[in-house]
N, C-alpha and C positions, 0 to 999 in steps of 0.2 A: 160443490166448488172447493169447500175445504179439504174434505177426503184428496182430491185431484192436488193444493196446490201442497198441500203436506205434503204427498208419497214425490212430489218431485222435487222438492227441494231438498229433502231426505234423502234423496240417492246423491245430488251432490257432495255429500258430508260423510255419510254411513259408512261409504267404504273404506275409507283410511283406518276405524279399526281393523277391518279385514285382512289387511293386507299380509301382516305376519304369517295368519294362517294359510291365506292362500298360497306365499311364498312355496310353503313345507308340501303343501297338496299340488303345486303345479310343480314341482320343483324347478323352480325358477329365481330370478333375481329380484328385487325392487324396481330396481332399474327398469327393468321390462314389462316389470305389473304399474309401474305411473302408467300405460295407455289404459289401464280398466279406469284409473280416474281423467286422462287425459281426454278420452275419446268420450265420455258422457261431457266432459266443459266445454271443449269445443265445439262438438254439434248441437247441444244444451243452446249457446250462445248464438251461433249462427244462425239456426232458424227463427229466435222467436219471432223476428219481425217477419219472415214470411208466413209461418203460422199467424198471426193478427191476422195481416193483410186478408191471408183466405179469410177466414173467419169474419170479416167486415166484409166478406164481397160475397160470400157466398152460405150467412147462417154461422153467428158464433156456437152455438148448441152443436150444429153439426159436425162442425171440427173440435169443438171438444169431448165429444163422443168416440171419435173417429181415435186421435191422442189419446184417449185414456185404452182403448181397446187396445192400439198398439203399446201401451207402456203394460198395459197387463199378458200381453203377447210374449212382447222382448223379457220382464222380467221373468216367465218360466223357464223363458228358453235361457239365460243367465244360470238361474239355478241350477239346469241341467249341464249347461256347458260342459262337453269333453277335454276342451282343451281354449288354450289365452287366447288362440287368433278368433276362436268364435264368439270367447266371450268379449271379447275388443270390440267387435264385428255389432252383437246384438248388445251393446253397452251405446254404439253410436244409434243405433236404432231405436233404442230404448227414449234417448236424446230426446228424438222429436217428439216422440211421443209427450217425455215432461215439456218441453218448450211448448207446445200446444196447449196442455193443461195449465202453464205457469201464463201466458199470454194473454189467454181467455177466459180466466176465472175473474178476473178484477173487471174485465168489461162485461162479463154475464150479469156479475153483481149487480153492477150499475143501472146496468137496462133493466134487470128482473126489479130494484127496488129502486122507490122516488122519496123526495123531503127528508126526512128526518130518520124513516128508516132503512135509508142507504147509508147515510154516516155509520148508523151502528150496525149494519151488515158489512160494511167494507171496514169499522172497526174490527169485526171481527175475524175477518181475510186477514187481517194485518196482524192481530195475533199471532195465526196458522204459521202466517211468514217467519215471526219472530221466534216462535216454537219450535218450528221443523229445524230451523237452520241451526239453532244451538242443541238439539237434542238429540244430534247423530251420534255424539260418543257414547252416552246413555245407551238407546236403543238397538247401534250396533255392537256393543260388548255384551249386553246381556245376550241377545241371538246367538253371537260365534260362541260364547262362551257356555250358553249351553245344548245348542240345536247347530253349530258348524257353520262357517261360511254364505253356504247357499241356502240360510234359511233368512237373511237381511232383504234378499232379493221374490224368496217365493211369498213374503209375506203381502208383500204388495196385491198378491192374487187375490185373495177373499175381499180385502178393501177396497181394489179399483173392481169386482165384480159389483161390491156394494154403489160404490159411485156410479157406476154406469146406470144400475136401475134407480138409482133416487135422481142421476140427472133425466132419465129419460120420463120418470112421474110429474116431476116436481119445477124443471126449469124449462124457462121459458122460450120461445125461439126467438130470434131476433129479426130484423128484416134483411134480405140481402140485399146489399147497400150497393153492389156493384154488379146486376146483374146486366145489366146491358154494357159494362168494360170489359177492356181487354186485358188479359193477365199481364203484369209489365214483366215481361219473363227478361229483358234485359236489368232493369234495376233489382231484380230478385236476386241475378249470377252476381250483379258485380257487389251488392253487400255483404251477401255470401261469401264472398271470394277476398275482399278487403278485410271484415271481420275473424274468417278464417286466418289471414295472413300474420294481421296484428297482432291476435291471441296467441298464434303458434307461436310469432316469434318472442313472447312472453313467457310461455311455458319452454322455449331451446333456450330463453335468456337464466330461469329458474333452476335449469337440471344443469347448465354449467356455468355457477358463478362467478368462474374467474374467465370467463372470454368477456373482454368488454362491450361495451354499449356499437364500437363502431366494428364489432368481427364483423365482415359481412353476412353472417350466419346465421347472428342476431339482425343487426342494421337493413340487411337485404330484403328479410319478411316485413318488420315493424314497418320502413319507408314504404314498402313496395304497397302494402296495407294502405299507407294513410293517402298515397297516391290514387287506388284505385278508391278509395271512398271519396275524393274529391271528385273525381269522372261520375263517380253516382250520384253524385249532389247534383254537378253541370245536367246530368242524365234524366234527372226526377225535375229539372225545371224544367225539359224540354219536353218532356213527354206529354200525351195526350190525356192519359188515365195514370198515373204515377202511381208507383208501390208503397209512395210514403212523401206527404205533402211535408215539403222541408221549410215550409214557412213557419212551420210549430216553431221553429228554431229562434224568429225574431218572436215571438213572444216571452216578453220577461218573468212572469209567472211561471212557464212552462222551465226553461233555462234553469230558476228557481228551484223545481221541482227536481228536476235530476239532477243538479247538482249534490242534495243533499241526499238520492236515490246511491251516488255515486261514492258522496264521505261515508253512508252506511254502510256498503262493501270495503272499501277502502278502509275504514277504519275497524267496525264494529267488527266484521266478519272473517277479514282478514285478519284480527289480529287473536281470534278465538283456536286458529291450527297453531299458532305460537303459545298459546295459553295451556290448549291440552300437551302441548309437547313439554313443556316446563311442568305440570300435573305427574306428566304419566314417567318421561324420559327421568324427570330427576328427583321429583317432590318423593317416585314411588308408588304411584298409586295407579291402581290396575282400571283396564278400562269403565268398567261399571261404575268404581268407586270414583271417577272421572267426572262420568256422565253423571253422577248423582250430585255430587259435588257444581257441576255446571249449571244444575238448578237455579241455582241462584239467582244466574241469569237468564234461563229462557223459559223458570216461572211466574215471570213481572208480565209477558206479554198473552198469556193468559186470563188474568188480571186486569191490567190496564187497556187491554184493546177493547172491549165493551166501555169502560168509563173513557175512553179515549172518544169515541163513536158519537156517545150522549156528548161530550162536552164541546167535541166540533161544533155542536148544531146551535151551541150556547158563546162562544167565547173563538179568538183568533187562533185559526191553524198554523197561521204564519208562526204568531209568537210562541204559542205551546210550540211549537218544533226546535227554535230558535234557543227556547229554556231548556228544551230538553237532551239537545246537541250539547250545551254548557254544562249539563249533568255530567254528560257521557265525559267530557274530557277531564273533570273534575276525579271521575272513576280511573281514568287511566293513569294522573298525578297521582292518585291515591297507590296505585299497582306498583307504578313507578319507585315509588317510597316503598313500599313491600319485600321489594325482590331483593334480598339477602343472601349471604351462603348457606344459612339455617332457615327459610323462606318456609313456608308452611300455609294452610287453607286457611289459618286464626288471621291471616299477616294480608291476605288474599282479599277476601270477602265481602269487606267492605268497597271497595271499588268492583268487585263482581255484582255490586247489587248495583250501586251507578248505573253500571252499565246496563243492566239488565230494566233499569226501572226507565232509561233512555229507548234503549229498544224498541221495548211494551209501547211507549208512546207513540215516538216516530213512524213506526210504521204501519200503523193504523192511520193517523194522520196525513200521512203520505199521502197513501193509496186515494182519498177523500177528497186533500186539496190537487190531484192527480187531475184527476177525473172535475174537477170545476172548470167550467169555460170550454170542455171539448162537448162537439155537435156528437151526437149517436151516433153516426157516421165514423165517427173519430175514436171512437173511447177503444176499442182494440189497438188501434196502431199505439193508443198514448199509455195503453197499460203493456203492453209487448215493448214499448222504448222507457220505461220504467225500470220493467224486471232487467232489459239489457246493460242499462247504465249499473245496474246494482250489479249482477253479474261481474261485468268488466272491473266496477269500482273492486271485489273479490280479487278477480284474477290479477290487478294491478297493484295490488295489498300487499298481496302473498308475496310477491317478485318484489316487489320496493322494498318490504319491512324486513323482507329476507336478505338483502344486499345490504340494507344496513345494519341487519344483527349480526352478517359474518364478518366487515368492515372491522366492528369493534370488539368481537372475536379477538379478532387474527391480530388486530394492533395491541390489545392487553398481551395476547400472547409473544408476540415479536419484542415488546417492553419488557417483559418479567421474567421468561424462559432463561434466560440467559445467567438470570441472578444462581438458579441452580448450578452445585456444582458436579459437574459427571462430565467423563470426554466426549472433546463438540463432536463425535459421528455418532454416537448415541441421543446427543442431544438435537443434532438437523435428522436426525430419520424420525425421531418423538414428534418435533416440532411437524413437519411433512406430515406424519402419517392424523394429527389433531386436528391442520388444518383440510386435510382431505377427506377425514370424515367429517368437518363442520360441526355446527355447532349445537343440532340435534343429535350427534353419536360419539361427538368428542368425549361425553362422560365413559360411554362406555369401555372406550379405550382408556383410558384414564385410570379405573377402578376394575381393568381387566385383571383376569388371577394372574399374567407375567408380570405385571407392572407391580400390582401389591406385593412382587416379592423382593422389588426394590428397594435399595438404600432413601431413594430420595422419593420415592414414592406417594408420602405424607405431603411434602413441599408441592411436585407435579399437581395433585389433587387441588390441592386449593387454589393455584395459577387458573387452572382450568375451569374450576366451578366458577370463579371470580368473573373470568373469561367470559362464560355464557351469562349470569347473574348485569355483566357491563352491557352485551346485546340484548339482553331483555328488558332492560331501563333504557336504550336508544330505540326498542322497540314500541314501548308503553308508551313515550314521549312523544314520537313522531307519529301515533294513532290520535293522541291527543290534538295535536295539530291540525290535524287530516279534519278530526269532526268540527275542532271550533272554525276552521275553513267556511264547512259545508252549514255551519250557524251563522256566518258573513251572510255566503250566496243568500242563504235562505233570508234574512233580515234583508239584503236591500232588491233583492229580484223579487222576489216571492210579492204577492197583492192579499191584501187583507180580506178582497171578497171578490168574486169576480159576476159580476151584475148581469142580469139576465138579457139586458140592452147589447151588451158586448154579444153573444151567442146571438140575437137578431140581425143584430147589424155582418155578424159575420155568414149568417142563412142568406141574408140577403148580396151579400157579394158573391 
């Protein structure tokens, strides 16, 4: 189960080292290589609750067997890839495959272990989760930078061969919970189809930040989204056999649960693409030295998710989550205070450890008080709407934190530009061409060899560096926010134990 949910959480993150080099070997743009990462998030995100559903209706074993074959499938053929449209092609196929493996490993857990040690086997899941998803810069700059591109992707082969036979030894099967239903192939399309809409229109909101919230372009997918997911809520009450009992939803425990599923992408994970980019874009430091460097943070959960496991079984998951959200936000004050013109890993670190000793915690924790109070029956759909809320909490990170780090970009620069003195058509094509690279590439322009041959050169440099240094403190800030939120939910939603009588009384209805 770890093997499986590592190599797919991993691919969500890996590839963004990659991308330089792929540029140079496909010869292509950025622009056009976001669908090698687009096309793994969005079909990543759209199946996992169909993948559950099968898997609670027809054998979780067998559809995670099924997902890891195909994610060991798609990523040779990644590797091989001749050309973008194929690797796009088997990057979404790839997809299902991780969504399989990320949906069904938490409810294999659960079913395969009882008492005391399920807390410290789904401690340990939670680990996996906190590890993979920080230790993509690490993992893929050592690969590109010494084995190329397409060795991020073939590595996967030997590991998922290994998982296939230690699941096929060693785990358990589960019972098929839905064998006399009928597939709800209607609430399948339309969450599919709502999920796809909303996240697209997330990702057209991210790649062009200055079309507003109401372009139709944006506004048309995100509405059109949250439209057809209403028709799937109306859809799953009326149904016979339903793809997803949407009563979980008045449950306050449950609510509880993904909320703080939701500030962990939202905060933690989203703001770790802004973190390496301030690492690598300005601090200087090459992808390895990154990823090694990132340690800090995604080797607490290593650590902590065994002592996380034992201490469920002892003390309230509620409130460890609740202390450990207030860590986290206290890590991001601390960044926030950090980020300088002269910013450095000395200035860093202590709030990377925050963070990272937050992480470790929570998501062991999670996954534990997740899985309290749902029947076997249940434990797929409620670890496939776990991963999805985290997920989404990610992709709504990226796009939020991102809109507000070029917000305050563009207004230092619109305040300060000015104070330089050089004539204003040199000075609106500088300004133009800063804000259109934003404020992951504005340095570059910035400390370009044309620009260092300039008079005002020295002055430009430090408007700019200020510039992003002002977005990366409204970035640190509003992560902060995000988690002590998702320490609210958690504190008044969340239930301190969920008693064996509630799971009777709910068999019996």
């Amino acid at each position: 189960m770890g093997l499986g949910v590592f190599m797919g959480l991993l691919d969500v993150t890996v590839v963004n080292v990659a991308l330089p080099t792929m540029v140079r070997d496909f010869q292509t743009t950025f622009t056009d290589l976001q669908w090698v990462l687009n096309a793994y998030t969005l079909v990543y995100a759209v199946t996992l609750l169909i993948m559950s559903k099968l898997g609670d209706m027809y054998g979780r074993k067998k559809i995670f067997l099924g997902s890891l074959i195909l994610f060991v499938v798609a990523s040779a053929i990644n590797g091989m890839a001749p050309s973008l449209l194929i690797l796009d092609i088997s990057r979404g196929i790839q997809a299902i495959g991780g969504a399989g493996m990320m949906s069904l490993s938490m409810a294999l857990v659960a079913s395969n272990f009882d008492g005391k040690r399920r807390g410290l086997a789904l401690g340990i899941l939670g680990s996996v989760i906190g590890v993979s998803s920080a230790s993509g810069p690490l993992i893929g700059g050592y690969l590109v930078e010494h084995f190329g591109w397409p060795a991020i992707f073939y590595v996967n082969v030997p590991f998922g061969i290994l998982a296939v036979i230690l699941t096929v030894i060693y785990v358990n099967e589960t019972p098929s919970y839905g064998k006399n239903h009928k597939v709800d192939l209607i609430g399948m399309g339309l969450s599919a189809v709502g999920l796809f809409a909303i996240i697209y229109g997330l990702i057209v909101k991210e790649s062009h930040p200055h079309w507003t919230w109401l372009d139709p372009r944006v506004s048309g997918l995100i509405a059109g989204g949250i439209v057809i997911m209403i028709v799937f809520v109306f859809a799953e009450l009326k149904a016979d056999d339903p793809m997803m009992d949407v009563t979980f939803f008045k449950r306050p425990h449950f609510l509880g649960t993904i909320s703080v599923a939701f500030a962990l992408g939202c905060g933690i994970y989203a703001y770790n693409t802004f973190l390496t980019a301030l690492m690598q874009n300005y601090i200087g430091y090459s992808a390895v030295q990154t990823g090694v460097r990132q340690l800090t943070i995604s080797g607490w959960s290593l650590v902590l998710g065994p002592v996380a496991g034992i201490l469920s079984a002892r003390y309230s998951k509620k409130w460890m989550i609740v202390g450990s959200l207030i860590i986290a936000g206290l890590g991001f004050f601390s960044m926030a205070n950090a980020v300088t013109p002269t910013v450095t890993f000395a200035g860093l670190w202590p709030g990377m450890v925050l963070m990272g000793i937050a992480n470790g915690m929570v998501n062991p924790l999670l996954n534990t008080a997740g899985m309290e109070g749902a029947l076997p029956n249940e434990m797929g759909m409620v670890s496939g709407l776990l991963n999805v809320f985290r997920q989404f909490g990610t992709t709504v990170g990226v796009v939020g934190l991102g809109l507000i780090q070029d917000a305050q970009y563009e207004n230092h620069l619109n305040a300060h530009l000015p104070s330089i003195s050089m004539p204003a058509k040199a000075l609106s094509g500088i300004k133009d061409a800063l804000i259109n690279a934003g404020p992951f590439s504005g340095h570059g322009v910035a400390f370009s060899d044309k620009m260092q041959r300039m008079p005002f050169a020295h002055a430009l440099q430090q408007i700019v560096i200020k510039a992003y240094d002002n977005g990366m403190i409204a970035v640190a800030i509003s992560s902060a926010v995000v988690v002590l939120l998702g320490a609210l939910g958690a504190a008044f939603l969340m239930r301190n134990q969920i008693n064996s009588q509630d799971i009777e009384l709910k068999q019996r209805h």
